[in-house]
C-alpha positions in Angstrom: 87.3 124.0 50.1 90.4 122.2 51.4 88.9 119.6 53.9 91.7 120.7 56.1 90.9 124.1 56.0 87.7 123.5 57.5 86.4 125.0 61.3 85.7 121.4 62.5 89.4 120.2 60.8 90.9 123.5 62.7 89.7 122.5 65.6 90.9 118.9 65.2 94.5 120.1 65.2 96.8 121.1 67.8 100.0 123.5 67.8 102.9 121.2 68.7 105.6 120.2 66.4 104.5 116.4 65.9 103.1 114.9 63.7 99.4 114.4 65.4 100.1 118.0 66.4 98.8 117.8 70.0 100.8 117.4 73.1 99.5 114.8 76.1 100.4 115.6 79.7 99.8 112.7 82.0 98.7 113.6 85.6 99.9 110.6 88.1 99.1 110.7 91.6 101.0 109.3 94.1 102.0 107.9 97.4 104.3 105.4 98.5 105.1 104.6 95.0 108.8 104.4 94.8 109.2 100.6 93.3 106.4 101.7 90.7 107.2 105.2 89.4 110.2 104.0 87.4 108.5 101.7 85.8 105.6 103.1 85.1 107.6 106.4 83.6 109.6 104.2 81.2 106.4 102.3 80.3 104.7 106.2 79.3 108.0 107.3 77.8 108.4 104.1 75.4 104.7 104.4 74.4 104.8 108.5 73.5 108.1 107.8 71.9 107.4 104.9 69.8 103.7 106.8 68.7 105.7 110.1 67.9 104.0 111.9 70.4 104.4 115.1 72.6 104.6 114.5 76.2 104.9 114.9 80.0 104.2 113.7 83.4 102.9 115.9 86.5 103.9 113.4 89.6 101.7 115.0 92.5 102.9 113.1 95.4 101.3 113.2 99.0 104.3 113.8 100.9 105.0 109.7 100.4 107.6 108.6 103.2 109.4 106.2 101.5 111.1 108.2 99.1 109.1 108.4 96.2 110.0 112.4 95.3 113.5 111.5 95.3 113.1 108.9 92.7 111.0 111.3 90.6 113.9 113.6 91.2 116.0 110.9 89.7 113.9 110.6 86.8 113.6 113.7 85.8 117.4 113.8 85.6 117.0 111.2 83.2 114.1 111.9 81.1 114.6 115.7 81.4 112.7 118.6 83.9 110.3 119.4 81.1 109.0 116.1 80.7 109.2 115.2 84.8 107.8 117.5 87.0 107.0 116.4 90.3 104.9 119.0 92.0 104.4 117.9 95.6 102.1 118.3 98.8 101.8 118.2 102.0 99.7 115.2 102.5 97.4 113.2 101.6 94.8 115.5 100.5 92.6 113.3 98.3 92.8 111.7 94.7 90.5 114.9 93.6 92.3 117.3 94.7 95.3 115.8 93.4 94.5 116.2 89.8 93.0 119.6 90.1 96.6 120.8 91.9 98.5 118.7 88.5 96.0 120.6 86.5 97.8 123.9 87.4 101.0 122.4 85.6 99.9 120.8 82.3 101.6 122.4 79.4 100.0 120.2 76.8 96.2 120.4 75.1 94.8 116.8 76.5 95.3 115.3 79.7 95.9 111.3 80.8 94.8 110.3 84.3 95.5 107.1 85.5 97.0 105.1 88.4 100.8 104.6 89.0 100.9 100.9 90.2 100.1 99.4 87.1 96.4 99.2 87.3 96.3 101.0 84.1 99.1 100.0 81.8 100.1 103.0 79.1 99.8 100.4 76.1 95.8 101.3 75.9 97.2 105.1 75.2 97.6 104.9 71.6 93.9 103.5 71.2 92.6 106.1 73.3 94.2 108.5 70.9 93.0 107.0 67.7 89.3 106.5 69.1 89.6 110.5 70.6 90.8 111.9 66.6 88.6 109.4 64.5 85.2 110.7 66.2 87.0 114.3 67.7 85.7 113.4 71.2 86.1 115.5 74.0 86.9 112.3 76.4 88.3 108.8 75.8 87.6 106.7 79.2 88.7 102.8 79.5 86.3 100.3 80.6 86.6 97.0 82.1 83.2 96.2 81.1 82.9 95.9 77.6 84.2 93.5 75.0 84.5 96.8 72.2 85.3 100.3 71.7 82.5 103.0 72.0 82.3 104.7 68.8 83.7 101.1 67.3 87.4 100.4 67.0 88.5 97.9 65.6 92.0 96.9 66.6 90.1 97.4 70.7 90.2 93.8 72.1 87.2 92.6 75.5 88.4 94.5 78.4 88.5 92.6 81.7 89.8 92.5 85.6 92.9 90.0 86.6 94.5 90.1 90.2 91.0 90.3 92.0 89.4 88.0 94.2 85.7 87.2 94.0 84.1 89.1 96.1 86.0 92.4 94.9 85.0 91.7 91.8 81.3 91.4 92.6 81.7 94.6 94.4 83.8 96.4 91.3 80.4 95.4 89.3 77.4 95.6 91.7 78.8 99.4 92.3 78.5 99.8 88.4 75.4 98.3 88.2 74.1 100.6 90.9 75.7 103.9 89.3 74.3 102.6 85.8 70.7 101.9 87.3 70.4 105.2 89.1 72.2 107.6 86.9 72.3 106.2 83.8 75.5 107.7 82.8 76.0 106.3 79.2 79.5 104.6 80.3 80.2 100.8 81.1 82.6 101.5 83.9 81.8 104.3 85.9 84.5 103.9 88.8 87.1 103.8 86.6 90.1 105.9 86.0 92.1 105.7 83.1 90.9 108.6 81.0 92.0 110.8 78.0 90.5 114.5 78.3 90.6 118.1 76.3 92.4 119.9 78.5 89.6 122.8 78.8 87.2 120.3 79.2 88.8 118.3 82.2 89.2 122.5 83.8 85.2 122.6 83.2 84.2 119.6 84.6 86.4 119.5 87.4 85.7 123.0 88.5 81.8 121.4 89.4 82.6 118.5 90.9 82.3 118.3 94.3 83.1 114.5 95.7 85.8 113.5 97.3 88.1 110.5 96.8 87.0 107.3 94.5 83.4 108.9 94.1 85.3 111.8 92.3 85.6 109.9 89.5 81.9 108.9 89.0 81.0 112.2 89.5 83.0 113.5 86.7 81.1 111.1 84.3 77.8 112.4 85.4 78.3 115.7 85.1 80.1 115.6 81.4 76.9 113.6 80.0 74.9 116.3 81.8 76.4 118.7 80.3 76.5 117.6 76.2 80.6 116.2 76.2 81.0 113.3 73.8 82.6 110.7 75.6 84.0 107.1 73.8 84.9 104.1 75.6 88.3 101.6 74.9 87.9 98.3 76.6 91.3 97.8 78.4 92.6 95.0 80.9 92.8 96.1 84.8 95.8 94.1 86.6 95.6 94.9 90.3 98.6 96.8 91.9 101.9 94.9 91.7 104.3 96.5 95.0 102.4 98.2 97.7 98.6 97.8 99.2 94.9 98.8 97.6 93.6 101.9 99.0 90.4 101.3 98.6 88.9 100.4 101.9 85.2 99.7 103.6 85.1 104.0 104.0 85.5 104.3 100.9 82.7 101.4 99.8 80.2 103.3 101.9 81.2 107.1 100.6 80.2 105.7 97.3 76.6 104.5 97.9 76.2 107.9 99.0 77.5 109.5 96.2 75.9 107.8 93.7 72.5 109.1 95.7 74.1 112.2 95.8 74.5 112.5 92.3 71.4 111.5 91.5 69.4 114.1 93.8 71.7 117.0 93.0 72.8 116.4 89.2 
């Protein structure tokens, strides 16, 4: 039999004209982000262009008020409406939400989540991709925490955290360790989120989660372990936002202890 031919080959492939044959539509949420976006877009288009690859980018923005629809207006006059499609709302409404209204838009057969402010920068994409096809995982999430790839990888260099003072730090990890401890989630890096999903997968998982805000995240870990997905890891390098402020806050500190106790009662 032609190795190609086969069911698990089949399912490797997608039905876009590339030459990985799959399509990759990036979901970035965002508020007050006008000095990033164009950045960041140019960053995601240079990488999908140089690899060959299909492509687009859902902006959801929260109603920013300093003008960061316009510029996405601008940039999709640039890059072209099928590749920027800003789909607003009303307000802030939650970094959960966010992704489950960009869901509604994605054209392509895996989705990208990640942060706009350069948290997360779109050279790790590629490796993602390669780790994702040369194990046919079902998610591909980036880790701070590790010094290699999970299945191995060898072009994946020690992930790590610049931009942060000490005590963030110690809070980034003692909120890991906690997660880790309780819910043993088979992950380095449960509160990040730079991630690579199958598109039906992300719709499953999402469509149980129940968190809000930065617990959201965690939550989506738990639940695809629980649940059988294969997940791989791709140590990357966090750099903390460049233009504009953190939004992560002491509310936010506090909703995650409780989620990680929530998770582990109820999952």
């Amino acid at each position: 039999m032609n190795p190609f031919e086969s069911n698990a080959s089949v399912n490797m492939q997608g039905n876009f004209n590339t030459p990985n044959t799959h399509k990759y539509s990036v979901i970035l949420p965002t508020y007050n982000e006008r000095k990033n976006l164009p950045i960041i877009v140019w960053l995601l288009a240079r990488v999908f262009e140089e690899n060959q690859l299909a492509w687009e980018i859902i902006v959801v923005d929260d109603a920013s008020p300093d003008g960061t629809q316009e510029v996405a207006h601008q940039l999709a006059a640039v890059y072209g409406q099928d590749k920027i499609i800003l789909k607003p709302r009303a307000g802030k409404l939650g970094l959960g939400t966010a992704y489950i209204h960009g869901l509604n838009f994605c054209t392509g057969d895996f989705v990208i989540i990640m942060d706009a402010d350069f948290s997360h920068h779109p050279k790790f994409i590629p490796q993602f991709i390669r780790l994702q096809q040369a194990h046919n995982l079902d998610i591909v999430t980036g880790t701070r925490y590790s010094s290699h790839a999970t299945p191995r990888l060898s072009e994946a260099r020690p992930g790590g955290v610049h931009g942060w003072d000490l005590k963030r730090k110690l809070v980034s990890r003692g909120a890991n360790f906690l997660a880790d401890t309780v819910l043993n989630p088979g992950v380095s890096d449960l509160t990040g989120s730079f991630r690579l999903y199958r598109l039906p997968v992300l719709r499953h998982i999402i469509t149980l989660t129940q968190s809000k805000g930065y617990v959201f995240q965690m939550e989506m870990m738990v639940r695809a372990r629980a649940l059988g997905y294969s997940v791989g890891e791709i140590p990357i390098t966090f750099v903390d936002r460049i233009f504009g402020q953190s939004k992560l806050g002491a509310d936010e500190i506090v909703g995650y202890a409780k989620g990680v106790w929530s998770l582990f009662v109820g999952v």
